[in-house]
C-alpha distance (Angstrom), angle and dihedral (degrees) to the residues before:
residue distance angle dihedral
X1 . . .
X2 3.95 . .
X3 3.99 113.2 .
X4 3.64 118.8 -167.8
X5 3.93 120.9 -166.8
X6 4.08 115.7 -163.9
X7 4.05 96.7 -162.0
X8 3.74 134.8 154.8
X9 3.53 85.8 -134.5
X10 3.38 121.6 54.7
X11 3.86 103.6 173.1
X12 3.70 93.2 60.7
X13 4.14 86.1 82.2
X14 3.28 97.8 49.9
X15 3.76 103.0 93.8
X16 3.58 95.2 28.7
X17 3.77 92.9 64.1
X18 3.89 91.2 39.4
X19 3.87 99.2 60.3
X20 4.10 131.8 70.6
X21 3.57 124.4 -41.5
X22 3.67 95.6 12.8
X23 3.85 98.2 49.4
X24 3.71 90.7 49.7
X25 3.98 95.6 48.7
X26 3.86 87.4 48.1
X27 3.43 89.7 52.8
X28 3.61 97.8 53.5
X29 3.88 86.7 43.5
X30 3.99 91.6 -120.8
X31 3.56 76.1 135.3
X32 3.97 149.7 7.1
X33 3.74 130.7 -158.7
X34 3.72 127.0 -168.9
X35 3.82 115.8 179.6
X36 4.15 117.0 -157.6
X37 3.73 127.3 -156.1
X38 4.04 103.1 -128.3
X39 3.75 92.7 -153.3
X40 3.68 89.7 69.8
X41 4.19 89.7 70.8
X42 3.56 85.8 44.7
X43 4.24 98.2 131.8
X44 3.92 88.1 -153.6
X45 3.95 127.4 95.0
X46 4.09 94.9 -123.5
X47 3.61 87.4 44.6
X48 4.19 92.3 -124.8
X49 4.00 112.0 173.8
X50 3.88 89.9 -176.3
X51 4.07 145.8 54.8
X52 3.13 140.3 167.1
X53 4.19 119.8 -70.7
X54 4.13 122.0 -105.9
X55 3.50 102.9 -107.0
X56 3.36 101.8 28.0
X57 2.99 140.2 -107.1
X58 4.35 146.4 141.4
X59 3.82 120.6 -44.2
X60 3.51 129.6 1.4
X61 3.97 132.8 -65.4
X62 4.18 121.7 -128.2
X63 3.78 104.1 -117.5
X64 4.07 116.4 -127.6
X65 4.17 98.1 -135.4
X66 3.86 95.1 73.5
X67 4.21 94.4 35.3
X68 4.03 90.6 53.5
X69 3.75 95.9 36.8
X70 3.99 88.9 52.6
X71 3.78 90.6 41.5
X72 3.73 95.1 45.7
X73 3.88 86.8 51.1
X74 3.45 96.3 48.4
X75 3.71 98.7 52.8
X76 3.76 101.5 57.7
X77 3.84 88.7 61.9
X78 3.89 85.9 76.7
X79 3.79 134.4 48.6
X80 4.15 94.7 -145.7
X81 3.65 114.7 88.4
X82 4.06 100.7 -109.2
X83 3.89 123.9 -124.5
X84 3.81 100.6 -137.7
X85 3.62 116.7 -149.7
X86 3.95 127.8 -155.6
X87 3.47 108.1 -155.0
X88 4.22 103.1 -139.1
X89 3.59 147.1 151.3
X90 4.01 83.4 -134.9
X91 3.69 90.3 66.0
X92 3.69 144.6 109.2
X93 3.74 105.9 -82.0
X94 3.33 107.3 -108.2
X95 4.45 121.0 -119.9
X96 3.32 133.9 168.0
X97 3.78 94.2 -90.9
X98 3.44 90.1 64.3
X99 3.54 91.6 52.6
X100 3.68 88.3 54.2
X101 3.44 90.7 58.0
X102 3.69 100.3 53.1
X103 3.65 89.2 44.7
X104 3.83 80.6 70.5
X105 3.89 97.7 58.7
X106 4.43 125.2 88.1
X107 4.16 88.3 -142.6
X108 3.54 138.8 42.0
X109 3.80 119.8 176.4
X110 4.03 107.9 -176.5
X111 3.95 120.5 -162.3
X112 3.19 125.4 -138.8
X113 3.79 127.9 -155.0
X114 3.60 136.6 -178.9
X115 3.95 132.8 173.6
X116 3.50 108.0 41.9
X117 3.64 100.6 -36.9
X118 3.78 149.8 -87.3
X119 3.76 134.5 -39.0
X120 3.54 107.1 -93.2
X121 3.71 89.0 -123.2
X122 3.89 96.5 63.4
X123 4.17 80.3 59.4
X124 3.69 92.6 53.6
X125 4.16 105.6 36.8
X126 4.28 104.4 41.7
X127 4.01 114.6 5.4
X128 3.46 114.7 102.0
X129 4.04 92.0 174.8
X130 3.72 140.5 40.2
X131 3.71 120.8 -169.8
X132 3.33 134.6 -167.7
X133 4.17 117.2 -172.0
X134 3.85 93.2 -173.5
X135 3.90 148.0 -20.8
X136 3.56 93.3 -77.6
X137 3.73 144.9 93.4
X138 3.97 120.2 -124.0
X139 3.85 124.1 -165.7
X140 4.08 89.5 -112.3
X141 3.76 142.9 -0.1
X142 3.81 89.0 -107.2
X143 3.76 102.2 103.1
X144 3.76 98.8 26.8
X145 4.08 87.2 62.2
X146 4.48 85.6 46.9
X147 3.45 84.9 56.8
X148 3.78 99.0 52.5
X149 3.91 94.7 36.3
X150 3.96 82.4 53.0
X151 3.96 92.0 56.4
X152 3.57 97.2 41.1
X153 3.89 101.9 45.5
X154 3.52 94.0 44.7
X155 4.55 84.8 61.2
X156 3.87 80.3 56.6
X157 3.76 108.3 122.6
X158 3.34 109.8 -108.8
X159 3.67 101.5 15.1
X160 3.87 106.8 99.4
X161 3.86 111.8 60.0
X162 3.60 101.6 -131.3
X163 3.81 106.5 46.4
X164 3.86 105.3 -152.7
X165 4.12 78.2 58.7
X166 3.52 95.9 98.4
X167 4.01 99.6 34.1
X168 4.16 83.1 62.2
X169 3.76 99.0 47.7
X170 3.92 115.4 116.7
X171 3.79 113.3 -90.0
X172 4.29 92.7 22.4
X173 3.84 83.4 99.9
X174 3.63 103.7 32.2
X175 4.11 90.8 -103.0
X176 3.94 129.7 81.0
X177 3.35 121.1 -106.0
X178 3.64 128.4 -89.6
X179 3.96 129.7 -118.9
X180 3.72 113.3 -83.4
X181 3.81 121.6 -170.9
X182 4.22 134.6 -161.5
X183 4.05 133.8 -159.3
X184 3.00 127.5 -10.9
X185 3.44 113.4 49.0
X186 3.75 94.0 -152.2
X187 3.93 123.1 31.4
X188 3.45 119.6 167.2
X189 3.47 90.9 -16.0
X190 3.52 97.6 -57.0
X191 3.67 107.4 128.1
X192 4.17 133.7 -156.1
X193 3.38 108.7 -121.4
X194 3.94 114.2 -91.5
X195 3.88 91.8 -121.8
X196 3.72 93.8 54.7
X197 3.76 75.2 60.1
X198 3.42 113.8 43.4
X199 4.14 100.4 77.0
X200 3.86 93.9 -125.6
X201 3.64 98.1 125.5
X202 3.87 99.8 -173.7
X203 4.30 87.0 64.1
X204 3.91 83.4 32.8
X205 4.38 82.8 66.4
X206 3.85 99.3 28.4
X207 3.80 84.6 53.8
X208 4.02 96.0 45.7
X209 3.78 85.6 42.9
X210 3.37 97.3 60.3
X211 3.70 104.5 39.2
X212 3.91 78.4 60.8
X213 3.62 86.8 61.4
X214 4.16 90.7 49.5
X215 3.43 94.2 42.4
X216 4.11 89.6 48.3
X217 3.88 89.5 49.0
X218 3.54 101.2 47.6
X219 3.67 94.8 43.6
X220 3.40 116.2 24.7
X221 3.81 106.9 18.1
X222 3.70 92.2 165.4
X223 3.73 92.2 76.2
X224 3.41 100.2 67.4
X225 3.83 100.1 57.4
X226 4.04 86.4 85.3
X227 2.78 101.2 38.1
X228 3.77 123.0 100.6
X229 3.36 113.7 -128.0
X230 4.40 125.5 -139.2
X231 3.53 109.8 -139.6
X232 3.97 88.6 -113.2
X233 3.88 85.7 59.4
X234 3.20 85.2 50.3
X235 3.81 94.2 53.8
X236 3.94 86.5 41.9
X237 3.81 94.0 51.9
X238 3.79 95.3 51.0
X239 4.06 91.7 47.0
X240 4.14 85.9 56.2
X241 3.76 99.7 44.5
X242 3.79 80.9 56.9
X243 3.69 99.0 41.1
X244 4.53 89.1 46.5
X245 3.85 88.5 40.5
X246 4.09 76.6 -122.2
């Protein structure tokens, strides 16, 4: 996979990409990412990417020349047609799913924006994406798009070490994950549960599977309105709302 970033700040990247997960899957070129600095395809001789909005208005607008110069640039470097991804509070909030699905994709171009936004026409002429990664407003794009190149690159195949890794995280089956524990088995009292113990690995997954269902109901109950229940779920589900006194 190729990722582009179009940013006003470059140097924000540069220890993100240069630590863990994403240093090692650069490495192994499961992925690249090249960031550009808008400004320079700015057509003007102060190199200004903003100005004020028609109409008025507070703060300044992002002007289209230097966005669609930069993006047009970028996108004859690679063959595969590029999902390009404005980076916005106005978004679709962003799940795991739709990590999944740009996990699929050869090219990722992210945008950007800073002051108070883009010319509407960038919107309507070359983004194929809007995301949202919460109901609130950051200073910049910049660490919304390292969130989403996080997710996606660690779905890369080939990245993670242990491949089931990914297929267990929380939300990758609709539930939250369940509790997991390490050596010892007993500190300070506190004790690994005996089936975690016990070798059977068919209790060992009914047990994990359902403590994905308690941990999903207690915390995040909203998850489990779509989804669609097995009738051993169901079972499950009724033994913990008795158990939680939910």
């Amino acid at each position: 996979m190729r990722i582009d970033v179009l940013s006003l700040f470059p140097d924000m990247y540069t220890g993100v990409l240069e630590q863990s997960i994403l240093k090692k899957a650069a490495e192994s070129e499961a992925f690249s990412c090249h960031i550009t600095n808008f400004r320079d395809y700015a057509d003007n001789k102060h190199q200004r990417v903003d100005d004020y909005t028609y109409g008025g208005g507070a703060g300044m607008l992002l002007m289209p020349q230097p966005i669609f110069d930069a993006v047009e640039a970028v996108q004859k470097t690679s063959e595969a047609k590029p999902r390009v991804i404005m980076m916005t509070p106005q978004g679709t909030p962003y799940n795991q799913n739709y990590a999944e699905d740009l996990a699929k994709e050869e090219h990722l171009i992210f945008l950007c924006g800073h002051y108070e936004g883009f010319d509407e026409r960038i919107r309507e002429s070359i983004v194929t994406d809007e995301i949202s990664i919460g109901d609130y407003v950051l200073t910049g794009g910049e660490l919304a798009s390292m969130v989403v190149i996080d997710s996606v690159v660690r779905l890369l195949p080939g990245v993670l070490g242990n491949e089931v890794s990914a297929d267990t995280d929380s939300f990758s089956n609709g539930l939250l994950e369940h509790p997991q524990y390490t050596r010892p088995a007993d500190f300070r009292g506190m004790k690994v549960p005996d089936v975690l113990l016990s070798g059977n690995h068919k209790l060992i997954e009914e047990w994990r599977h359902k403590e994905s269902l308690r941990r999903t109901l207690l915390r995040r109950p909203d998850l489990l309105e779509s989804r669609v229940l097995s009738d051993k779920e169901k079972e499950w589900l009724k033994e913990i709302k008795n158990e939680e006194n939910v």
